[in-house]
N, C-alpha and C positions, 0 to 999 in steps of 0.2 A: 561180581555176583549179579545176575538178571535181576530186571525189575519182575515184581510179582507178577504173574501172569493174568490177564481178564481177558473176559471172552471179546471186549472192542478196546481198542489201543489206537487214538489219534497218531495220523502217521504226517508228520510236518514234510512239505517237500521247499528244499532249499537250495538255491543256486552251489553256492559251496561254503553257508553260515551254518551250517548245521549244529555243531561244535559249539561255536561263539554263539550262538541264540540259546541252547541249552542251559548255556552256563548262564548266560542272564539271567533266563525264568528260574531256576535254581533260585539266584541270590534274589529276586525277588518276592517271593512263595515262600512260606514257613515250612517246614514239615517236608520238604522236598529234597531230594539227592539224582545224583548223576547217577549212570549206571553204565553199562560196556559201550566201548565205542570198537566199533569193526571199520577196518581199511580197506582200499581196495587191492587186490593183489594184481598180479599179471595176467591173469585171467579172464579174458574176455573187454582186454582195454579198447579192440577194434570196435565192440558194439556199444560199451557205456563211457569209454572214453575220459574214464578218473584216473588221474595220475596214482601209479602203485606207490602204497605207503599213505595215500591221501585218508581223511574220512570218507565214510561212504555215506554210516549210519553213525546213530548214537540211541542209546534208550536214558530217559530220566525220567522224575518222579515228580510230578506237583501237586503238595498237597493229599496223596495218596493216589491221585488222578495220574497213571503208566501214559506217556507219550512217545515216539522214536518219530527223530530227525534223520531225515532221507537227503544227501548231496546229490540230488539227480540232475544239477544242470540248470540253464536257464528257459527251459523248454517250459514251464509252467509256473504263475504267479499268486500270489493269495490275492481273493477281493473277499468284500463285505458277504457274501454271500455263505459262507462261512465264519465266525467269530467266538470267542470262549466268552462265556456270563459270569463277572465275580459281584453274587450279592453280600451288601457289606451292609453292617449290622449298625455302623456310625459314621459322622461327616469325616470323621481322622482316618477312617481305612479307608473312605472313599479317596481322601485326598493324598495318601498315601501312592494306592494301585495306582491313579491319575497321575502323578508326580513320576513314579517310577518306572513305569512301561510308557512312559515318553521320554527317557533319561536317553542321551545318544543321537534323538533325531527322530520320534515319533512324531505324530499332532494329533490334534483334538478333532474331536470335530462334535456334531449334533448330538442333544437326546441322552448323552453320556457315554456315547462311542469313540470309541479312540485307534489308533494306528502304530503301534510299535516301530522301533529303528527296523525290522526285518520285513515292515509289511505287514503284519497280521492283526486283526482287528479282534480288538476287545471292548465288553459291552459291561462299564464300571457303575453301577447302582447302589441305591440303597433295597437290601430286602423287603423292605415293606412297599414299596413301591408296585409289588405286585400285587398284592393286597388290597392298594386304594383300586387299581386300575380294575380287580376284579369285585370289587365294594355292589352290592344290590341296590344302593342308596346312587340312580347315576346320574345326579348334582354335584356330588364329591367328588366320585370315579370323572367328570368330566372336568374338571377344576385342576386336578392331580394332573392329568392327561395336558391340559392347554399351560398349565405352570413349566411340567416338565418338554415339552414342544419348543421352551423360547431360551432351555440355555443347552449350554454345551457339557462343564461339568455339574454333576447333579449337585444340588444344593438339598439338604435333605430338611430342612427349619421348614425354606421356602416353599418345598413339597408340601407339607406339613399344617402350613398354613394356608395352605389355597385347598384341599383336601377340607381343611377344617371349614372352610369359608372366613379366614381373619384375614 
């Protein structure tokens, strides 16, 4: 059965993880399912050069969020310039997301950005977070701003407290 149809659907391009990245985000995402995976056939192996019977694509579901995974090759790579936002409502699904989309061979890095085993960067916060940063009061907003600058995964207390001024 197709994923629901929207009018923008994130298209992943992947060497030849298409499949296996799917399924990850799947099992890490509530609420989310796999959907058709299409092969390549014999048709036109001279120009895209996937073995017939391989993946080619995949469509799945995160979250209600339709995405398809494209095997087009090593011709194109994700960087930071691009990344998905999970605002997270407490320190456990922050520490969760952080925990799990580094499972395999991700890393961490700054600010609460992180790098999946596949490459692809995601950006693990607390919701309120954009809240202080867009605060009219900007003593707090710059407090929240210099607290969250000095770690990698977010600490949401610590945010919290430097926002406050404690």
């Amino acid at each position: 059965m197709p994923i629901a149809k929207h009018r923008i659907t994130p298209c992943l391009w992947f060497d030849k993880e298409a499949e296996d990245a799917a399924k990850f985000y799947v099992s890490v995402f509530k609420n989310s399912k796999m959907g058709r995976i299409i092969r390549y056939s014999e048709v036109g192996t001279e120009v895209h050069g996937g073995t017939p019977g391989s993946v080619l694509a995949v469509e799945f579901e995160l979250d209600g969020q339709p995405f398809s995974g494209l095997n087009g090759g090593p011709i194109f790579k994700f960087s930071e310039a691009v990344s998905f936002q999970i605002p997270c409502e407490t320190q456990d699904e922050i520490d969760y997301y952080w925990t799990k989309l580094q499972e395999g061979g991700g890393h961490e890095s700054d600010c609460g950005w992180l790098k999946d085993r596949f490459g692809l960067s995601w950006q693990v916060f607390p919701a309120v977070l954009l809240e202080m940063h867009a605060d009219p009061d900007r003593k707090k907003a710059d407090r929240a701003m210099a607290a969250m600058l000095k770690m990698k995964k977010m600490d949401l207390a610590a945010l919290q407290r430097a926002f406050d001024g404690r």
